[in-house]
LOBA-234958 format. One record per atom (N, C-alpha, C, O): residue in three letters; x, y, z. Coordinates in steps of 0.02 Angstrom, whole numbers, plus 32768, in hexadecimal, padded with zeros to 4 digits. Layout:
% residues N
alaXYZ ...
END
This chain:
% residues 189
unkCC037E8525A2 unkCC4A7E7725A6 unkCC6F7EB425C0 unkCC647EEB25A6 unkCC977EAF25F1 unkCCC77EE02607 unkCD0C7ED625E4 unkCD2B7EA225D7 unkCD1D7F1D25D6 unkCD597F1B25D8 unkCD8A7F5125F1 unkCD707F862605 unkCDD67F4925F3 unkCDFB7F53262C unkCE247FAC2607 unkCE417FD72629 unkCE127FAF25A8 unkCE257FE1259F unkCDE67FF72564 unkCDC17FCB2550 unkCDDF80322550 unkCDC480452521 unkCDEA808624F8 unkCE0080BA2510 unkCDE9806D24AE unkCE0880AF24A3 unkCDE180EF2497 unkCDA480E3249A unkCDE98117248E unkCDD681732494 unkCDB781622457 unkCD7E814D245B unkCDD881692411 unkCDEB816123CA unkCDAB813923B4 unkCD92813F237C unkCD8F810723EB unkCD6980CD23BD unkCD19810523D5 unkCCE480FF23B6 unkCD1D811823EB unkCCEB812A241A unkCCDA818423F1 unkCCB181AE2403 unkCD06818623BC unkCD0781D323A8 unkCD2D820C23CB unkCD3A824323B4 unkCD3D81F2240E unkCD5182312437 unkCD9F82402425 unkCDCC821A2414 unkCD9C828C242F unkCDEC829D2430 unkCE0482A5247B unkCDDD829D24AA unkCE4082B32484 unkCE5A82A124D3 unkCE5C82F624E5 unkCE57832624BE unkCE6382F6251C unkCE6D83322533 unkCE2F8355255B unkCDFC83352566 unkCE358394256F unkCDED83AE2595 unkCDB583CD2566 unkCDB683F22535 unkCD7883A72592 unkCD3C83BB2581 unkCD1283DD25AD unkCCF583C325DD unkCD0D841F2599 unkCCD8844925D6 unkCC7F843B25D1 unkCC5A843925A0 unkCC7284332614 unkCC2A841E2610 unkCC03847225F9 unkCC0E84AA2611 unkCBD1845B25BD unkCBA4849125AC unkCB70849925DA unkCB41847025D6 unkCB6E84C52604 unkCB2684D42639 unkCAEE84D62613 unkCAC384AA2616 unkCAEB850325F1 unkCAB0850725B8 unkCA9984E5259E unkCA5E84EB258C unkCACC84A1258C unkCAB08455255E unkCAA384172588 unkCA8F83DF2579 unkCABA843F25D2 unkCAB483FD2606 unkCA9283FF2645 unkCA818435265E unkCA8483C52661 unkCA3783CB2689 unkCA5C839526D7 unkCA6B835A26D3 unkCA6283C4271C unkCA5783922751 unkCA338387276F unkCA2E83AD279F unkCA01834B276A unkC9D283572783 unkC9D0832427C6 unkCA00830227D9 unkC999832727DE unkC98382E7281B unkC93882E02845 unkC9148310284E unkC92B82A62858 unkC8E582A0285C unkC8FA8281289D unkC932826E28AE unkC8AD828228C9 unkC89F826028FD unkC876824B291D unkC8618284292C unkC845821E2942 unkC8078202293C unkC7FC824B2977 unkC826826A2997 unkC7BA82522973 unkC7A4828C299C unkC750826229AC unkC72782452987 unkC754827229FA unkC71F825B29F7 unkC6F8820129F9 unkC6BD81ED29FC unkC73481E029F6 unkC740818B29E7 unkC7168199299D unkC72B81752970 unkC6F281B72992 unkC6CB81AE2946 unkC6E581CA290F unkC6D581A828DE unkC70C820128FC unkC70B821228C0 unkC767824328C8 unkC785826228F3 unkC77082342893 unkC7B4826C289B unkC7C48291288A unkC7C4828C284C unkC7DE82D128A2 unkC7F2831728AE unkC83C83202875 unkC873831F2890 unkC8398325283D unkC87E8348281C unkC884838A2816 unkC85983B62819 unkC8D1838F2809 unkC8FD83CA2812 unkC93783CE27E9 unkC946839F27C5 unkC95E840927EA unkC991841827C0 unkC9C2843F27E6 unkC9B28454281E unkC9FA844A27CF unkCA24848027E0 unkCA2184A3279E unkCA0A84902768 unkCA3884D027AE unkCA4B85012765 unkCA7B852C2762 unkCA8085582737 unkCAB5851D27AB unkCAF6853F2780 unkCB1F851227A3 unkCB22851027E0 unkCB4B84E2276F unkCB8484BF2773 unkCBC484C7274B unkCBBF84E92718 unkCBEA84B72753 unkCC0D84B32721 unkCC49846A2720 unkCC5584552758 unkCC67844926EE unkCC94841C26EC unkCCCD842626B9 unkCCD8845B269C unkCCF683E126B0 unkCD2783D3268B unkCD2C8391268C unkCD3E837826C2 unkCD1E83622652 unkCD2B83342651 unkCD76832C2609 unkCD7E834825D3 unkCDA682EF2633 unkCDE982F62622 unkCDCE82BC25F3 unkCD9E82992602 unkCDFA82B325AC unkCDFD826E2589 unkCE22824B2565 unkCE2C8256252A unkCE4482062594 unkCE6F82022587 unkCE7D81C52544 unkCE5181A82524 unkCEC681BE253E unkCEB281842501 unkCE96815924FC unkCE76814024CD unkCEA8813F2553 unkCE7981072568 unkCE3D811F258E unkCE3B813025C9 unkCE06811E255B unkCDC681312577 unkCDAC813B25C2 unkCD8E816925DE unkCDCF80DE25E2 unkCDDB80DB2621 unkCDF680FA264D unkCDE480F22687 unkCE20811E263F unkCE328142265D unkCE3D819F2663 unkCE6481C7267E unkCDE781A02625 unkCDCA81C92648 unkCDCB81FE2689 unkCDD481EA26C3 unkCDC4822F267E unkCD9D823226C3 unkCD68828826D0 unkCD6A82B926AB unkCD438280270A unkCD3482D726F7 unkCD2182DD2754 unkCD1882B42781 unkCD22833B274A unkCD23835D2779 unkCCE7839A2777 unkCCDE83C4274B unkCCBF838E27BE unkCC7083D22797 unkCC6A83CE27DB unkCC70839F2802 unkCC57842527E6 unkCC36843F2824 unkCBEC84572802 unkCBDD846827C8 unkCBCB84512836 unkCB8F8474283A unkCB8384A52867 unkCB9D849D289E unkCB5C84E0285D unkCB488508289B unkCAFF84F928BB unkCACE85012896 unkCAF284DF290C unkCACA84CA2914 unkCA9B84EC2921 unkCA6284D8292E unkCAB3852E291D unkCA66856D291C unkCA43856528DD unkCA07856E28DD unkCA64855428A1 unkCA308551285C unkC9FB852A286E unkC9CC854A2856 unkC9E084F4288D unkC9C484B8288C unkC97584DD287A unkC96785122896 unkC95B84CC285F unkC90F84E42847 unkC8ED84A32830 unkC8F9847A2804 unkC8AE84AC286D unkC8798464285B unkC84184932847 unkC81784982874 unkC83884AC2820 unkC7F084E02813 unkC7CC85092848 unkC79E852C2832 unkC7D885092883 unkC7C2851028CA unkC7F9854A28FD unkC827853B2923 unkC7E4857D28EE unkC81B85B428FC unkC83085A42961 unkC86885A8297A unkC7F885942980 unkC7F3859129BC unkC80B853B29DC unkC81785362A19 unkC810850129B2 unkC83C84D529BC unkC89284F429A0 unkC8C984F829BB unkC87C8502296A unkC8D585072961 unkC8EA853629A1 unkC925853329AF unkC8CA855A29C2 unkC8F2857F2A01 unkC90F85492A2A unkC94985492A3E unkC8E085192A36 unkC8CF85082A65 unkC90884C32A51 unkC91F84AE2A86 unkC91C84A82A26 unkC95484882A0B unkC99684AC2A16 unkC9C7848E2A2A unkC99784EE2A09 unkC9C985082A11 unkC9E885352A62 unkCA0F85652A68 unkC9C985122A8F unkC9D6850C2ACD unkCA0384CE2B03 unkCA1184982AEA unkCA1384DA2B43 unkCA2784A42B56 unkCA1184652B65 unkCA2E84312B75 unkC9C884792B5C unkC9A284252B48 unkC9A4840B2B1D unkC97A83DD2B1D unkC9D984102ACC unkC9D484032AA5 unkCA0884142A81 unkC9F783EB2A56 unkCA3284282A6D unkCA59843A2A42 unkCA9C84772A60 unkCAD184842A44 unkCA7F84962AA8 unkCABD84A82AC6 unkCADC84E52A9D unkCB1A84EB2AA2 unkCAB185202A6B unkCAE885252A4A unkCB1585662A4B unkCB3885842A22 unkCB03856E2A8E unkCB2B85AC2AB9 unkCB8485952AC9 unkCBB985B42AC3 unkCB7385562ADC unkCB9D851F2AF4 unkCBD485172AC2 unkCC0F85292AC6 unkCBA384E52A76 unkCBCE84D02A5B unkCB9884D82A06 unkCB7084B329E9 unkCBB3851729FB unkCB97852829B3 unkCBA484DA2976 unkCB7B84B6295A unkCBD584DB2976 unkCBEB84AC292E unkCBE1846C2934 unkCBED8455296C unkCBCC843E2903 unkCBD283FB291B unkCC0683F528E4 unkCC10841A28B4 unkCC2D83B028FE unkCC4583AE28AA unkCC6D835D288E unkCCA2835D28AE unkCC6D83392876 unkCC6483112854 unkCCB182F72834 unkCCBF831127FE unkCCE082CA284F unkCD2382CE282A unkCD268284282C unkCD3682672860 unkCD10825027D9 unkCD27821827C9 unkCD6681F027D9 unkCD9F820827D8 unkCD5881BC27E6 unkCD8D818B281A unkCD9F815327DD unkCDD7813C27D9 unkCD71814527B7 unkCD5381182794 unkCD4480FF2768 unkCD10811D275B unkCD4D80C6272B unkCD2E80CE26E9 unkCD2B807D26DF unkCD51805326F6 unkCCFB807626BF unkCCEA802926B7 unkCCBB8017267C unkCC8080212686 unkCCCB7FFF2644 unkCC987FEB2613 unkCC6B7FA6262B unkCC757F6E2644 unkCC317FD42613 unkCC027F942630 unkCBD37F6B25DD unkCBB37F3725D7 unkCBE27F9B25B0 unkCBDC7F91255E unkCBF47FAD2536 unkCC287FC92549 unkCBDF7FB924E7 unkCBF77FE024C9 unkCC03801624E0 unkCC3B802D24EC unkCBB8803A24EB unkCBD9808E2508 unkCBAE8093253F unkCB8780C22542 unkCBB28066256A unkCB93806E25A9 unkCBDC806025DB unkCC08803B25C6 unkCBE38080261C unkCBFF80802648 unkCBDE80852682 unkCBA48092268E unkCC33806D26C0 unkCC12807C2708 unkCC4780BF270D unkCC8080BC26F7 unkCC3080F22729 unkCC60812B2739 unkCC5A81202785 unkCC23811E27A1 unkCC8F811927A5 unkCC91813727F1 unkCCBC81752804 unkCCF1818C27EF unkCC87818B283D unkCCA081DD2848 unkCC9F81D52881 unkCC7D81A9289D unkCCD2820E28A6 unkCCB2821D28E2 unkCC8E826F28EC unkCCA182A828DF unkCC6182592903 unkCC2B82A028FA unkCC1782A9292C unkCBF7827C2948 unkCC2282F1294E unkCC2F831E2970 unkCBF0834F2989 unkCBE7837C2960 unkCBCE835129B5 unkCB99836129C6 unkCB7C836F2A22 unkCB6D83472A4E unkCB7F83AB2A21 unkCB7883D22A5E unkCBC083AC2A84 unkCBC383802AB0 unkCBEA83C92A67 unkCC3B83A72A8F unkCC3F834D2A9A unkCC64832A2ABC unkCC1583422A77 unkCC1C82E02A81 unkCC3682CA2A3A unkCC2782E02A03 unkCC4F82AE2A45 unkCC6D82822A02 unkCC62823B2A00 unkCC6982172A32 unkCC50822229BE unkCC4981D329C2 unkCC4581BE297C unkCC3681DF294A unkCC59817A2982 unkCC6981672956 unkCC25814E2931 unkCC028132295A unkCC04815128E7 unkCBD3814928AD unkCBEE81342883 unkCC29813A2871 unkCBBB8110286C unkCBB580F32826 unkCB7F80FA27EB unkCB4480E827F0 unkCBA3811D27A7 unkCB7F81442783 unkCB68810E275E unkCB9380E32767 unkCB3380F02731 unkCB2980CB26ED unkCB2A810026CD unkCB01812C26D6 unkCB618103269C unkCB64812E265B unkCB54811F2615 unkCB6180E825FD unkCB3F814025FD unkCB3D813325A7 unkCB4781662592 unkCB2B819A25A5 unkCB8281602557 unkCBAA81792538 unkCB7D81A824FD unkCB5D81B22531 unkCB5781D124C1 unkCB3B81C12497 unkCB4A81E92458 unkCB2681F72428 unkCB9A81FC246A unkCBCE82092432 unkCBD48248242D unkCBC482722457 unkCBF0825323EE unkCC26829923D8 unkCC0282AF239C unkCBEE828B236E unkCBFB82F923A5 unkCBDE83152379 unkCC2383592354 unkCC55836B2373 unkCC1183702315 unkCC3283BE2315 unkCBF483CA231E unkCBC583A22320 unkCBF484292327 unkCBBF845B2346 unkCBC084832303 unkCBEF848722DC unkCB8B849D22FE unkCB8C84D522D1 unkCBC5851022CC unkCBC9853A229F unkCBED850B22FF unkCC14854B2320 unkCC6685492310 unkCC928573231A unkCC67850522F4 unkCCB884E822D5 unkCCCE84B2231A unkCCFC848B230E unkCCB384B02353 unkCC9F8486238C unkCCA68443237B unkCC9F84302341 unkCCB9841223B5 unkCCA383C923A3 unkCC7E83D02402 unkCC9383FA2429 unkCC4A839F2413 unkCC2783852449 unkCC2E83462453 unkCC408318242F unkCC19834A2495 unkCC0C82F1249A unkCBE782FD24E1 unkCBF08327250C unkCB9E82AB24D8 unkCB7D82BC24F3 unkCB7A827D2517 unkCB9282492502 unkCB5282852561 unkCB538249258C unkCB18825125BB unkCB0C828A25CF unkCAF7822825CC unkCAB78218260B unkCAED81E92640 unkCB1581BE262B unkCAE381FA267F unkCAFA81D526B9 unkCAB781D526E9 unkCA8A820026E7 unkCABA819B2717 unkCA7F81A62748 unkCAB7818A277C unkCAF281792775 unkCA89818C27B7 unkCAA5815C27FB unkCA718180283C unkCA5781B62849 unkCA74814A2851 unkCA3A815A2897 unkCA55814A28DD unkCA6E811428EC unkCA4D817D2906 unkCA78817C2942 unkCA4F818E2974 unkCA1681A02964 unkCA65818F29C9 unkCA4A818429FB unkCA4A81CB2A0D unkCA8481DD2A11 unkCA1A82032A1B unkCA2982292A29 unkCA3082422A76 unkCA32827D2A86 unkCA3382102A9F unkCA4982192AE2 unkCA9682072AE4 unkCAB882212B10 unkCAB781DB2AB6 unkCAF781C82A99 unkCB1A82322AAB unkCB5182452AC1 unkCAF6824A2A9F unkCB2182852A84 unkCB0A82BE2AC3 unkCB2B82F22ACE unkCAD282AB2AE5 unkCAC982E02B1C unkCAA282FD2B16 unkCAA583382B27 unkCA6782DF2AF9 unkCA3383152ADF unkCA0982D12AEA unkCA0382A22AC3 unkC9E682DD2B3E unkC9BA82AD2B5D unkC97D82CD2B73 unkC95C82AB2B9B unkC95D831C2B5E unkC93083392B7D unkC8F183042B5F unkC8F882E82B29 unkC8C382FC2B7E unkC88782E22B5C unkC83C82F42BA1 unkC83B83122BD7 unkC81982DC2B86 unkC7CC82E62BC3 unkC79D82AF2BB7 unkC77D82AC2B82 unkC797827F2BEA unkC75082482BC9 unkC70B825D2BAD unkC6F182932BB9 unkC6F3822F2B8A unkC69E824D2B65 unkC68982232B90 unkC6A281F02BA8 unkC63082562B9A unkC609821B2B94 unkC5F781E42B83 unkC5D481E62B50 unkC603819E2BA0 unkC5EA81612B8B unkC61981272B4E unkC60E80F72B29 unkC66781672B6F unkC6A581432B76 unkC6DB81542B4A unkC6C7815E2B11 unkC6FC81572B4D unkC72981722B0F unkC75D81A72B1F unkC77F819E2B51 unkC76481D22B02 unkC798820B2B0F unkC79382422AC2 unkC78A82372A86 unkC79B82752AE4 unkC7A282AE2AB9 unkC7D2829E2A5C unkC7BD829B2A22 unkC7FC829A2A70 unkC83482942A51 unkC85D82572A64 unkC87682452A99 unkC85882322A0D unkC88481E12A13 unkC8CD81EB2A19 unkC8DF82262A1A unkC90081B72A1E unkC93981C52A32 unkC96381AE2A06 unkC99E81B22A18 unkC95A819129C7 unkC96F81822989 unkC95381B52959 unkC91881B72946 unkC98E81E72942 unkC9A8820A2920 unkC9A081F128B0 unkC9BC81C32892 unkC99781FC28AB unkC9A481EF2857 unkC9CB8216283C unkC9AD82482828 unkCA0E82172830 unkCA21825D2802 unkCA34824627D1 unkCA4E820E27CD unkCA27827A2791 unkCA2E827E273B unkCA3A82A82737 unkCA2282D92752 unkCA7A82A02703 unkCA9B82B626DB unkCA8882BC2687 unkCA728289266E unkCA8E82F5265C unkCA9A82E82625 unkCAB9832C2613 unkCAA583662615 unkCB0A830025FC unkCB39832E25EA unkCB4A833725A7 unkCB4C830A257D unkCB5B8388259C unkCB6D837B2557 unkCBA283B72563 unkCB9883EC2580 unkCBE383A02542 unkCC2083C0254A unkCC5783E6251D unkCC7083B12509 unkCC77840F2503 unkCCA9841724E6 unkCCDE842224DA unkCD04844624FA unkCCEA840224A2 unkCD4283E9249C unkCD5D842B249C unkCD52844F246A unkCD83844424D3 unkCDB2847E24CD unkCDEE846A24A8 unkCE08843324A2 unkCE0684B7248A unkCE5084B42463 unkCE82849C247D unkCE9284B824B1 unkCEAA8467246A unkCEE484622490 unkCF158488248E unkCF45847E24B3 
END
């Protein structure tokens, strides 16, 4: 069942800004390599703000990433990602991510749409979110935590380098996976 509002309140959340914890949070993304098996990765320095409003729906959040962090275990691909066959990031260091969007798709599942920002292209995504609530922290803190996915075209964004295999296929697939799992905190108002 959709619906057209949700409140903040039912959901545990308080309104106002929430800074994304780097330390508690993970961007990751995968990609078929090889037509057989797939290649994941991470960034590891982002940062966000997600806003919250009374009406849940109207939500929203804002996160850059730096696209030099990107680390797939493989010191000599991540170069090689972080060139203009791939990620550009002389060009265009930051990607970054600013919600258009909010849509309950259940209790605490949503659609988030963003437009997300990547080697200077922008386009419009769609996140499946789940919500999986509000915590306090040991620290006098309250959190709140969330998984998003969405899978995108990565020639969509300008990042079309690839090389055929033997006996058919291609280096690198062109559907993208990216995950999210955020965990955030309620700053002072």
């Amino acid at each position: 069942m959709t619906t057209t509002t949700a409140h903040s309140h039912d959901l545990g959340l308080t309104t106002g800004i929430w800074t994304i914890d780097p330390a508690h949070s993970h961007v990751g993304f995968s990609v078929r390599h090889l037509v057989v098996s797939k290649v994941r990765g991470e960034f590891t320095d982002f940062a966000g703000t997600i806003t919250i409003a009374d009406d849940a729906l109207a939500s929203s959040v804002d996160a850059t990433v730096d696209a030099a962090s990107v680390r797939t275990r493989d010191a000599a691909r991540d170069e090689h990602l972080r060139t203009s066959d791939f990620f550009a990031i002389e060009q265009h260091p930051t990607w970054t991510l600013r919600s258009t969007g909010l849509r309950a798709t259940g209790a605490r599942t949503f659609a988030l749409t963003a437009d997300l920002a990547i080697r200077g292209v922008t386009r419009s995504v769609e996140f499946d979110l789940e919500f999986h609530g509000v915590t306090p922290d040991p620290w006098g803190g309250t959190r709140l935590g969330l998984s998003a996915e969405t899978t995108i075209n990565r020639k969509d964004f300008g990042v079309d380098w690839n090389l055929p295999v033997d006996g058919g296929g291609v280096v690198v697939g062109d559907k993208v996976t990216i995950t999210l799992e955020i965990e955030a905190i309620r700053q002072a108002a």
